[in-house]
N, C-alpha and C positions, 0 to 999 in steps of 0.2 A: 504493500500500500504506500509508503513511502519513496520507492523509487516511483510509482506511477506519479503522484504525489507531486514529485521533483521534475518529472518530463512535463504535464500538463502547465506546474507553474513557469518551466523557461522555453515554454510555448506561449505562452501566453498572451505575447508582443505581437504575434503573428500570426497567431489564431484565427481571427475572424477574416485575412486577407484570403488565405488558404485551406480553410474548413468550409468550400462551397457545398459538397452533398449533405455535412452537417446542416449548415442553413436549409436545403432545400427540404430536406428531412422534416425540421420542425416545421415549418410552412407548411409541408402535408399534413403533419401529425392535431397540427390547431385548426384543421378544415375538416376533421376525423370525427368529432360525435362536440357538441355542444360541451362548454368548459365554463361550469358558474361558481361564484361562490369565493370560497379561499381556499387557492388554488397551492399546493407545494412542487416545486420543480425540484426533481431528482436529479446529480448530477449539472446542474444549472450551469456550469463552462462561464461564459461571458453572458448570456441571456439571450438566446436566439430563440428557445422555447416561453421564455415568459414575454416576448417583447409584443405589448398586445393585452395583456392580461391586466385586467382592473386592480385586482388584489394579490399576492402571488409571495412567497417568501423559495428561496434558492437554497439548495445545501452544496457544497463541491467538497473534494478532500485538498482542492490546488487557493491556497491564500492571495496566490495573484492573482487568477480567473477570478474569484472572488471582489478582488479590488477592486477592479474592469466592470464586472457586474452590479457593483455596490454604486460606482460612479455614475449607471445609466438610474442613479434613483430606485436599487429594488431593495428589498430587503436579504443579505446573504451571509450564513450561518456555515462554518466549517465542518464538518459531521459527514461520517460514510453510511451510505444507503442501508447495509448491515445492521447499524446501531443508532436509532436516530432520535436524536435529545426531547420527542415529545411527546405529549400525551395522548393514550386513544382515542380513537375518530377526532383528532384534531382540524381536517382539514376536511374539505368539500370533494375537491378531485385533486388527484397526486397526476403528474405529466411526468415523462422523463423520455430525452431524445439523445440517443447516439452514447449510454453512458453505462447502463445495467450489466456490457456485457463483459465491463473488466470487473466487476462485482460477484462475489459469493448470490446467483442468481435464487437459489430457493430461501436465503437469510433475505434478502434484501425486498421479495415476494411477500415473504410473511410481514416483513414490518412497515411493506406499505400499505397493505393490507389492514395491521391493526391502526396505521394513523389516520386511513381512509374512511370516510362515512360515505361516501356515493359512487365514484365514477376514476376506476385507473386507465388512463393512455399513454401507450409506448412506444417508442420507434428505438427499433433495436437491427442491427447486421447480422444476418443468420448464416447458417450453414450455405455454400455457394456463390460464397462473398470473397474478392481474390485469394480467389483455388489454389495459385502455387505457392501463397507466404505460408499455409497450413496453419492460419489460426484454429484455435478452438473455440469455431464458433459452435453452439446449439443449433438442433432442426426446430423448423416452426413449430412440427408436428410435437417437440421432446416441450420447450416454450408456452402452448398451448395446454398442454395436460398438464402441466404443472400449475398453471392456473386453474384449471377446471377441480384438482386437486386441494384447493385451497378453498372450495370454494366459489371460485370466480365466476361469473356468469357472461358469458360475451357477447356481446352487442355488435362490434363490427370487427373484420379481419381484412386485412386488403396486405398483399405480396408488391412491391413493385423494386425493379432494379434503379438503382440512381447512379450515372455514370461520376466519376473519377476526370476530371477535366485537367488530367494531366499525366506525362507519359515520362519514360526513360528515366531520367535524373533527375526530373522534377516531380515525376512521383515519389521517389525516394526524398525529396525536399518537403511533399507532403506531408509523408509521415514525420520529419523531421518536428516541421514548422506547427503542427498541429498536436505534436505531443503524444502520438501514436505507433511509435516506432519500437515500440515491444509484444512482444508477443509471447501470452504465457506457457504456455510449451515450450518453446525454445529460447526463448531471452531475447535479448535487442537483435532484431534486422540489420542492424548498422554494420556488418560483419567485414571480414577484408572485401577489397576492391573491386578483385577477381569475382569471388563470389556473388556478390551485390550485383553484379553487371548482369549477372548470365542471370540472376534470378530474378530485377527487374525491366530488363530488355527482354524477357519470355511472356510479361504481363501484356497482351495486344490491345483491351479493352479493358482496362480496370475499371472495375465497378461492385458495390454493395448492393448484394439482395437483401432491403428492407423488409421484416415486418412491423405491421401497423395494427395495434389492434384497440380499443374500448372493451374495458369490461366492469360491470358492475359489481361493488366485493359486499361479502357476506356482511351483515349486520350484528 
């Protein structure tokens, strides 16, 4: 948690220049089922998922996305998805875009779950999301049950691909500039020259299989 921690805070600067499928992500995910009330952003980055939201408080584990976030006026509280500083059914609806999937996914379910009184939406990179870095990403299908598991009632599911607007060594910049360049299975990407080259000049079309879903949590 700490080194991710470390990557997203000296990312930070540069974040919003080069986290475009993030941004577009969130922009799908707030057009996905109706968001009222007081709203929590999971993983809130810089604010691309709150920007828009009447009421809305952010948690990130990165002190400077945080900073960045606090300066666009929201309100943002340091705290990991796992373990999060409040009380049951605190909030209205919980949102969270592009962030659960470096998270302990079932700790972080349940306790959105218990700070939620109505309505969770996610947008999360699933399995079939740049195939040859071999993240560990989850299936929709594994994703889904675990919700339904808990409880969860779902409202809407929508699959779509969001391209990666950027190729060769500036995909590799991507992950760089955005704080992303680890991968839990194997460690940082960043690896010798040689390697790096052959493994991101094999990438023809990078792009994240989103899923999007609404779900109603148990009461």
């Amino acid at each position: 948690m700490k080194l991710l921690s470390l990557r997203f805070s000296r990312a930070s600067n540069t974040y919003e220049d080069w986290a475009i499928p993030q941004r577009q992500s969130a922009e799908i995910l707030k057009r996905l089922d109706t968001i009222e009330g007081l709203v929590l952003d999971v993983g809130c980055g810089t604010g691309f998922c709150s920007e828009g939201l009447e009421k809305v408080v952010g948690i990130d584990i990165s002190q400077s996305m945080l900073r960045i976030y606090r300066q666009k006026g929201f309100m943002g509280l340091c705290a990991r998805a796992e373990a999060m500083p409040f009380k049951d059914k605190s909030f209205d609806c919980v949102v969270s875009n592009f962030a659960l999937h470096w998270t302990s996914i079932d700790q972080s379910f349940r306790e959105i779950f218990r700070v939620c009184r109505k309505k969770f939406l996610c947008a999360m990179p699933v399995k079939g999301s740049l195939e040859p870095l071999d993240f560990p990403f989850l299936s929709p299908e594994d994703i889904l049950e675990r919700l339904r598991h808990l409880g969860g009632k779902l409202r809407k599911v929508e699959l779509r691909r969001l391209e990666i607007p950027f190729k060769g060594w500036d995909l590799l910049r991507f992950f760089h500039y955005t704080g992303s360049s680890y991968n839990p299975s194997k460690g940082d990407i960043l690896r010798a020259k040689k390697s790096v080259e052959r493994l991101i000049f094999s990438i023809d079309k990078p792009n994240f299989l989103m899923l999007f879903f609404c779900c109603e949590v148990p009461q």
